[in-house]
C-alpha positions as CSV (number, residue, x, y, z in Angstrom):
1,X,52.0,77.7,80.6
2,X,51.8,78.3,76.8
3,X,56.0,77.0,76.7
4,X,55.3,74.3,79.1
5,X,52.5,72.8,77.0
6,X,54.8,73.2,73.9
7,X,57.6,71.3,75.2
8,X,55.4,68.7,77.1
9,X,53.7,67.7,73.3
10,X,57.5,68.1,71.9
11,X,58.6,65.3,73.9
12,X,57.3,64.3,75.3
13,X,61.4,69.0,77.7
14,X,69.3,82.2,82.8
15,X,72.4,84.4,82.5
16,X,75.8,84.0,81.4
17,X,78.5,85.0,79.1
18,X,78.5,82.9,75.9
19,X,82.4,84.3,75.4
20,X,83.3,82.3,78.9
21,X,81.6,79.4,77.7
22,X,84.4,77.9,75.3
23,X,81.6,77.8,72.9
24,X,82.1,76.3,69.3
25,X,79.6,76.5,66.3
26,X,81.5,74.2,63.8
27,X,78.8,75.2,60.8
28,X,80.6,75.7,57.7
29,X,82.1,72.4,57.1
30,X,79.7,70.8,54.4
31,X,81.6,67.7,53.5
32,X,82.0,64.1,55.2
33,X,83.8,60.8,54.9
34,X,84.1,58.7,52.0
35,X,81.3,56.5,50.3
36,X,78.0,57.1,49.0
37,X,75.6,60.0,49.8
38,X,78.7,62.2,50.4
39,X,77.4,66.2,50.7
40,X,79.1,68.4,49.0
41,X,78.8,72.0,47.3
42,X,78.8,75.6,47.8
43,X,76.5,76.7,50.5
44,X,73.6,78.7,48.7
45,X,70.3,78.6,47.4
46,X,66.9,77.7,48.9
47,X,66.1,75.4,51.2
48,X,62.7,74.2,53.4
49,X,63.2,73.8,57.4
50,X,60.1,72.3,59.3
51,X,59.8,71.9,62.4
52,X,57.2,69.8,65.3
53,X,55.1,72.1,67.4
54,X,57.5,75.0,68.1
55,X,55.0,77.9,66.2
56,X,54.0,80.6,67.4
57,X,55.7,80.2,70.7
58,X,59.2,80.5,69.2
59,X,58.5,82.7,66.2
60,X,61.3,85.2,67.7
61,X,64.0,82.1,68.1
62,X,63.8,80.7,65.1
63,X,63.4,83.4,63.0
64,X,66.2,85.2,64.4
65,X,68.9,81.6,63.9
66,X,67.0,81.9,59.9
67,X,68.0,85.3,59.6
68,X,71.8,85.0,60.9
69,X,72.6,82.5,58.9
70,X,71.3,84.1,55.7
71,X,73.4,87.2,56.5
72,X,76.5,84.7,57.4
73,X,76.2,82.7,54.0
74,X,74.7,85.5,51.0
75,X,72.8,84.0,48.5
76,X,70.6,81.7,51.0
77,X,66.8,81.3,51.9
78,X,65.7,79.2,54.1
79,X,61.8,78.9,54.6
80,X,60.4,77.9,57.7
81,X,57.2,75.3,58.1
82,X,56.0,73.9,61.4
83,X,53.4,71.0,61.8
84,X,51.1,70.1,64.4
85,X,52.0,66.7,66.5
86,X,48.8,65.4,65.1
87,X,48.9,64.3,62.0
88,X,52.7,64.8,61.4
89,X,53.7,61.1,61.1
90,X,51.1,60.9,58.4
91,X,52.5,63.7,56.4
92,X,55.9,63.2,57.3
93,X,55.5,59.6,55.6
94,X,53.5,60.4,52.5
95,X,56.3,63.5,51.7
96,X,58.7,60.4,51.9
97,X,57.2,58.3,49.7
98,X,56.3,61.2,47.4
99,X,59.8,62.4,47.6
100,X,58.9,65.6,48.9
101,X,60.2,66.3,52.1
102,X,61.9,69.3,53.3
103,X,65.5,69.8,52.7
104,X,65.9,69.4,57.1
105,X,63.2,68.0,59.2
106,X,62.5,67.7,63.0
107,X,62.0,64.7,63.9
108,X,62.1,62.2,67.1
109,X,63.8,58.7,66.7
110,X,60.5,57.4,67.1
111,X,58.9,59.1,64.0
112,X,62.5,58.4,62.0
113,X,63.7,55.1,61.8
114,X,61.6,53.6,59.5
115,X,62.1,56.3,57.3
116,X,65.7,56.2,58.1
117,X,65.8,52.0,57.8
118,X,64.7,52.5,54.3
119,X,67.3,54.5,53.5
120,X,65.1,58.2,53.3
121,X,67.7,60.1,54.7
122,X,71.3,60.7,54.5
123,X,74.2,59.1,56.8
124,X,75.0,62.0,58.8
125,X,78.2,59.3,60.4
126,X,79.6,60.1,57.1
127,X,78.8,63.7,56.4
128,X,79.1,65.1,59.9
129,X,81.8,63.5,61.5
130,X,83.7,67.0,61.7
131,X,80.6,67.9,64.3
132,X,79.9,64.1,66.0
133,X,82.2,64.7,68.8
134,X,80.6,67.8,70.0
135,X,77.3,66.1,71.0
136,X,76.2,63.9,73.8
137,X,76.8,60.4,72.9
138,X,73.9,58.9,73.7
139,X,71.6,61.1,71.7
140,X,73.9,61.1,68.8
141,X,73.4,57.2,68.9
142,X,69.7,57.7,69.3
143,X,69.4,58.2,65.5
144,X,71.5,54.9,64.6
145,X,69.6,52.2,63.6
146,X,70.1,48.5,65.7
147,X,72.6,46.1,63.8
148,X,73.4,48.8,60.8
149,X,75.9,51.3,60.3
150,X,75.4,55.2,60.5
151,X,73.8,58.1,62.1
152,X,71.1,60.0,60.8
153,X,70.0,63.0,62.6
154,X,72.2,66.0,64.3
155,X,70.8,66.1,68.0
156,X,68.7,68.8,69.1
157,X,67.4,69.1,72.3
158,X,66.6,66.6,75.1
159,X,64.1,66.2,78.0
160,X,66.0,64.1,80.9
161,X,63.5,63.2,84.1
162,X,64.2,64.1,87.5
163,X,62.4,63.4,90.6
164,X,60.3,65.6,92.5
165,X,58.9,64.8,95.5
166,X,56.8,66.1,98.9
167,X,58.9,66.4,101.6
168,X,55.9,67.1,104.0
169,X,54.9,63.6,103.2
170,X,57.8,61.8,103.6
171,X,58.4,63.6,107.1
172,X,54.3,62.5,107.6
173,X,55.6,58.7,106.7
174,X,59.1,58.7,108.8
175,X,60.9,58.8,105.8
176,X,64.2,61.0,105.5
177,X,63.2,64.3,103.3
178,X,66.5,64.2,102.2
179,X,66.8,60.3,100.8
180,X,63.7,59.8,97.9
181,X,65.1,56.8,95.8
182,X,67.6,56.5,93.6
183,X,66.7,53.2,91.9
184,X,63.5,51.3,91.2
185,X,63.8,49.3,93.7
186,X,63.9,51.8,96.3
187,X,60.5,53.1,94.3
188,X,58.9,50.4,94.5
189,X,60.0,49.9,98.7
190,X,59.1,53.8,99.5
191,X,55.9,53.5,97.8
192,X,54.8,50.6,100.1
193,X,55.6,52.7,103.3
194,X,54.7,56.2,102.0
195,X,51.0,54.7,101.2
196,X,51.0,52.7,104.5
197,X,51.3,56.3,105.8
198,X,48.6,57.8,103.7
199,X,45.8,55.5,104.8
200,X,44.5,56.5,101.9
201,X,44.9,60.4,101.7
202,X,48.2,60.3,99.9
203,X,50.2,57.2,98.1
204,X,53.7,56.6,97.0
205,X,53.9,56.9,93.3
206,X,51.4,57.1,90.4
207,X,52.4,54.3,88.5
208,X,51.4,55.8,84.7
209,X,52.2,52.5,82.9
210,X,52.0,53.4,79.4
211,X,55.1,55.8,80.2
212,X,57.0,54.3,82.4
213,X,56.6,50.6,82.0
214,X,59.3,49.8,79.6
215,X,62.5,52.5,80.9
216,X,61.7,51.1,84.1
217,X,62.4,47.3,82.4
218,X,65.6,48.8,80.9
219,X,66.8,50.2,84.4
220,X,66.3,47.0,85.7
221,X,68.5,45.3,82.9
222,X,65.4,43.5,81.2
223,X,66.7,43.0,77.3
224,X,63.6,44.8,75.6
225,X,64.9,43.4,72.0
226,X,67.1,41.3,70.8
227,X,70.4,41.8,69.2
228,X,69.4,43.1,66.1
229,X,66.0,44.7,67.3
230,X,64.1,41.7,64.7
231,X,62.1,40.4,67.9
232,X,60.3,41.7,71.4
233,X,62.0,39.7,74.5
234,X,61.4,41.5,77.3
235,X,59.0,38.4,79.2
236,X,62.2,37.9,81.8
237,X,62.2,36.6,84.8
238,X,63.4,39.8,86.1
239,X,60.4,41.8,83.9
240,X,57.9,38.9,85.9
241,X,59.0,39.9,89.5
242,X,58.8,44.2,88.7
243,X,55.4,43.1,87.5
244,X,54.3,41.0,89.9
245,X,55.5,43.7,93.1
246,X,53.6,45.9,91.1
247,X,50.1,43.6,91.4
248,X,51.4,43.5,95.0
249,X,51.3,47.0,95.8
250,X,47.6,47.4,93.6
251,X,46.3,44.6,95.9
252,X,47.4,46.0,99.2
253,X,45.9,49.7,98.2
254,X,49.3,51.1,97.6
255,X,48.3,52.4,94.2
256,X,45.0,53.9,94.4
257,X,42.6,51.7,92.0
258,X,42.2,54.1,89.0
259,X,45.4,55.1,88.4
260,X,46.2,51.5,86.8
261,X,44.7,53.2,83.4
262,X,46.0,56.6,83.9
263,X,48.1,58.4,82.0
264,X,51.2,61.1,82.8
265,X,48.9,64.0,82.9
266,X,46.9,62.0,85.9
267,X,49.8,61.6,87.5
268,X,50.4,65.6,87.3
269,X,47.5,65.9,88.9
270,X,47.8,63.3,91.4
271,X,50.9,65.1,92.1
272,X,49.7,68.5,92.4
273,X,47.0,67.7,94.3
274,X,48.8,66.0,97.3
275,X,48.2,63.0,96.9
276,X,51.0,61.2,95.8
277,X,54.7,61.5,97.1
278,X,56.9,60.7,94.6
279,X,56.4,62.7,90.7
280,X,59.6,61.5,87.8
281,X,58.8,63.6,85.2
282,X,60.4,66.5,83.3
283,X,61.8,69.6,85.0
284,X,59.3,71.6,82.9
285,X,56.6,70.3,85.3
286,X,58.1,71.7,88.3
287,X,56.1,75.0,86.6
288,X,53.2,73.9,86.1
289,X,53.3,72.4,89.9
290,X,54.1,75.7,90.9
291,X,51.3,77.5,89.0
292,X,48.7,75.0,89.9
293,X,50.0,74.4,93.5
294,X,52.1,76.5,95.2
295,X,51.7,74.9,98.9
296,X,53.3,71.5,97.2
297,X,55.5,73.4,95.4
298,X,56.9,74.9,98.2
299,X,56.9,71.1,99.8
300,X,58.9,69.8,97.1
301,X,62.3,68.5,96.4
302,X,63.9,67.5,93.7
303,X,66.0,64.8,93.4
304,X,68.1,62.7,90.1
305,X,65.9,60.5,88.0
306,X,65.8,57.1,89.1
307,X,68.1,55.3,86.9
308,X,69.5,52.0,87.2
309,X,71.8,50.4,89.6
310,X,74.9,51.6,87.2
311,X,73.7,54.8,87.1
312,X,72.0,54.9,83.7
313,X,69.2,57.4,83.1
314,X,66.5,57.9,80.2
315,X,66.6,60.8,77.6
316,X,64.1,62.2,74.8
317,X,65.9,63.0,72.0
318,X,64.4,65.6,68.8
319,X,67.0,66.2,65.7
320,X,67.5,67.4,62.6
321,X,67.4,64.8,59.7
322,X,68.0,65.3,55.5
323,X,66.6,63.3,52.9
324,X,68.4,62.2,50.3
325,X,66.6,63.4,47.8
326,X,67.1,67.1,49.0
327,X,68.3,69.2,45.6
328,X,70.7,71.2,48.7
329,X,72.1,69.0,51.0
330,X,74.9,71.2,51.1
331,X,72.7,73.8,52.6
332,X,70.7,71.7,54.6
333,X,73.7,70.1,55.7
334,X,75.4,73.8,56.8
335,X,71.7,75.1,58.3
336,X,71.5,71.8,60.6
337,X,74.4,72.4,62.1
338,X,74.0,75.8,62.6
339,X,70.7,75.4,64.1
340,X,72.4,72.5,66.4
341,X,75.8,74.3,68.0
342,X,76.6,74.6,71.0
343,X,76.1,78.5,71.4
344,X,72.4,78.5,69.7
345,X,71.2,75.6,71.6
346,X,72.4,77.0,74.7
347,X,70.7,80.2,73.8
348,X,67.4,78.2,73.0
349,X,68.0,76.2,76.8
350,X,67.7,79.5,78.2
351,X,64.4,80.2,77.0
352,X,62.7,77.0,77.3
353,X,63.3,73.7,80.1
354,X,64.9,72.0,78.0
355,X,68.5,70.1,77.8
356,X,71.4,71.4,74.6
357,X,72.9,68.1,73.2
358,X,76.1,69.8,72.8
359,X,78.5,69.0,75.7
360,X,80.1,72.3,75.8
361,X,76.7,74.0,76.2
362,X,75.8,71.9,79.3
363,X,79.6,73.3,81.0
364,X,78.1,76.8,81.0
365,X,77.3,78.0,84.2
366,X,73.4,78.3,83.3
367,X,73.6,74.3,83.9
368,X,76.2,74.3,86.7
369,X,75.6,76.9,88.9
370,X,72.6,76.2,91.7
371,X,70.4,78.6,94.1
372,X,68.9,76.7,96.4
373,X,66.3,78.3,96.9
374,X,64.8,77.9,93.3
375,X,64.5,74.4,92.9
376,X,64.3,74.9,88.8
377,X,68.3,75.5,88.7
378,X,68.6,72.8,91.0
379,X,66.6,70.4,88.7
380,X,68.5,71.9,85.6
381,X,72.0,70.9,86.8
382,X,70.9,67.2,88.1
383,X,69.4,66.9,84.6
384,X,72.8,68.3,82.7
385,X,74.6,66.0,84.9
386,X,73.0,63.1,84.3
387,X,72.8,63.4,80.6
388,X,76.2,61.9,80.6
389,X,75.3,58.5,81.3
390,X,71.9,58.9,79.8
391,X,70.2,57.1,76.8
392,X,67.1,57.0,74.9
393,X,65.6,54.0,76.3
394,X,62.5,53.4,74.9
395,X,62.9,51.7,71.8
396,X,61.4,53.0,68.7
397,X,59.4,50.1,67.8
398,X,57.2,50.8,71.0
399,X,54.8,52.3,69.2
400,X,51.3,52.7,69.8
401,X,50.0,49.8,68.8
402,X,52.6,48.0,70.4
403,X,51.9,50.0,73.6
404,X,48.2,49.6,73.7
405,X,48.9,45.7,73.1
406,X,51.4,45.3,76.1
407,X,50.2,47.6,78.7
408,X,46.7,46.1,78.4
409,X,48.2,42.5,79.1
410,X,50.2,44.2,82.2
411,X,47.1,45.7,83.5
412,X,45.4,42.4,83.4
413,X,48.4,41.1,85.8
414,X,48.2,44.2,87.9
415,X,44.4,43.2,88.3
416,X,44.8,39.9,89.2
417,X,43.6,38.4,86.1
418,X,46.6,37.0,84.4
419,X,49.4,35.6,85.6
420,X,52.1,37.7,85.5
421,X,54.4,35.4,83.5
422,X,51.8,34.4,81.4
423,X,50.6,38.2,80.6
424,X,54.1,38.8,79.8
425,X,54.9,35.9,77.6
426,X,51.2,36.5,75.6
427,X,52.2,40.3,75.5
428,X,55.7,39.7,73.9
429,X,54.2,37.4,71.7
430,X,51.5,39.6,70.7
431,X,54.0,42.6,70.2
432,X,56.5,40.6,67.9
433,X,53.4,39.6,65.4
434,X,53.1,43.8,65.2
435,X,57.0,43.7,64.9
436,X,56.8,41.2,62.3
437,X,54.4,43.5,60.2
């Protein structure tokens, strides 16, 4: 329980031979294209790594990656500092505009870009394009910023959805155990007949707007932002029909009534507690399912996330960022990848549900090979398969403000009080004066 909390705040996330792996670490190269903010030196000295939430419950991981590479590069220190989720943002900013930072910081894209869009960090397009190829391409674009050029962050690790559901319930609502939905239109359809079924006992889906409203707008091909990400424009005709089935299914009782406000961890519970069918969430949670219930554990199936009708699926992205007004990039620069190879995030995959960003880590058999009767390896490869087409996408700028603004108008729809064009023209409009800020 103590990992799975860690990861669920950090996101928002088995044996095998590392030798059979084709494994690469590609850490010593310290230098990058041509231009400005070019990293170069001798790799030595001191530098500050901090981290988001991953003390004390990976003390033994991260000290042992410090350690090794001090003993592979003499002359080195590298001292360690994790923050709290609360509050980080907050410090992370003021040590920006104080120019005091840490020489590499973990960050989200969320928490980065508008450090990065004021030029806080350095291009890592330029200065890591030895490494670029050997992580997945959507989270190394996760850390570009719309309509500019470069990359700032080195990848991490990724959470990727699946989707669990109860096959006692489908079999209780003549559905096939076998076929839970693939895109959101079929979430949407199965929801209606599974809570037909339930009368009541057990529904569909907990909806949990304020996480999935907007990745379910990007599966369905709604433009969230313009071109160059200047203005909100996701009130489409296709964004008013998704909402307006979803006032349909609150109206005819196929979302129970308090859920409209409810957040993921409700839905958890609904989950666990039978009474809804259908769960997308992180493979972490099949755990805390199985802890917490261990009849619908037993019940459940998992399944790929629901992705779009091309086949594209959502990711959470963490990386590793340096300022550019480090006094060691060169060492930062050498630690990051390091910390970021393929054979170290593999080894840190094993030890937590989470996803490597490094495509040869996610060929190793930990991600490929399945026992069927533990559905955790079955959810790990699904979610290493679909990584491939997967991108992060939520946009940064939906932040909380932004949320709170948008998802309120939504629920009015959902209600019945607004009309659901209407909510979603006053809720773009509303978003783009925060955008404008």
């Amino acid at each position: 329980m103590r990992r799975t909390r860690a990861f669920a705040a950090a996101a928002l996330a088995a044996a095998f031979l590392v030798s059979g792996c084709g494994l690469s670490s590609g850490d010593d190269a310290t230098s990058g294209g041509a231009g400005g903010d070019t990293i170069s030196g001798e790799v030595k000295g001191e530098i500050t790594f901090s981290t988001l939430a991953l003390k004390p419950t990976f003390d033994e991981y991260i000290n042992k990656l410090i350690a090794d590479f001090e003993a592979k590069h003499p002359g080195t220190e590298i001292n360690w500092i994790d923050l709290p989720f609360q509050g980080a943002q907050e410090k992370i900013t003021n040590d920006a505009q104080a120019g005091t930072l840490p020489d590499v910081v973990n960050l989200n894209p969320n928490f980065a870009q508008k450090l990065e869009k004021q030029g806080v960090f350095v291009d890592l397009e330029k200065n890591a394009a030895d490494v670029k190829g050997s992580y997945v391409p959507g989270a190394w674009d996760a850390f570009k910023v719309p309509g500019a050029e470069g990359a700032y962050g080195l990848p991490w690790y990724l959470t990727s959805e699946v989707t669990m559901y109860n096959r006692d319930l489908y079999a209780k609502a003549g559905l096939d155990p076998n076929s839970p939905p693939k895109t959101i239109d079929e979430l949407l359809a199965q929801t209606r007949q599974l809570s037909t079924a339930g009368k009541g006992a057990f529904y569909g889906w907990h909806p949990a707007l304020e996480n999935t409203f907007v990745p379910n707008l990007a599966k369905l091909g709604v433009p969230l932002l313009n071109a160059d990400a200047s203005a909100w424009t996701f009130n489409t005709p296709e964004a008013v029909q998704y909402v307006t089935t979803l006032r349909d299914l609150y109206t005819s009782k196929a979302i129970a009534p308090d859920w409209l406000t409810e957040n993921h961890s409700k839905a958890t519970e609904a989950y666990s507690a039978g009474r809804t069918a259908l769960f997308p969430s992180g493979p972490n949670f099949l755990k805390v399912v199985g802890e917490n219930a261990p009849a619908v554990a037993k019940a459940t199936g998992v399944a790929g996330q629901i992705a779009s009708a091309e086949g594209t699926t959502n990711m959470s992205v963490m990386g590793l960022l340096i300022p550019r007004k480090s006094k060691n990039q060169a060492t930062a620069l050498a630690f990051a990848k390091y910390v970021t190879n393929a054979e170290n995030q593999l080894a840190f995959a094993k030890i937590v549900t989470i996803l490597p960003s490094t495509a040869d880590s996610l060929k190793d058999p930990y991600f490929t090979q399945v026992t069927e009767t533990d559905p955790a390896s079955v959810a790990r490869k699904i979610s290493a398969e679909q990584i491939a087409k997967a991108k992060n996408l939520t946009p940064v700028q939906w932040d909380d403000r932004t949320k709170a603004v948008v998802i309120g108008k939504v629920q009015l729809a959902v209600k019945g009080d607004l009309d659901p064009k209407t909510a979603l023209d006053e809720a773009v409009a509303e978003a783009n004066k925060l955008l404008a800020r």
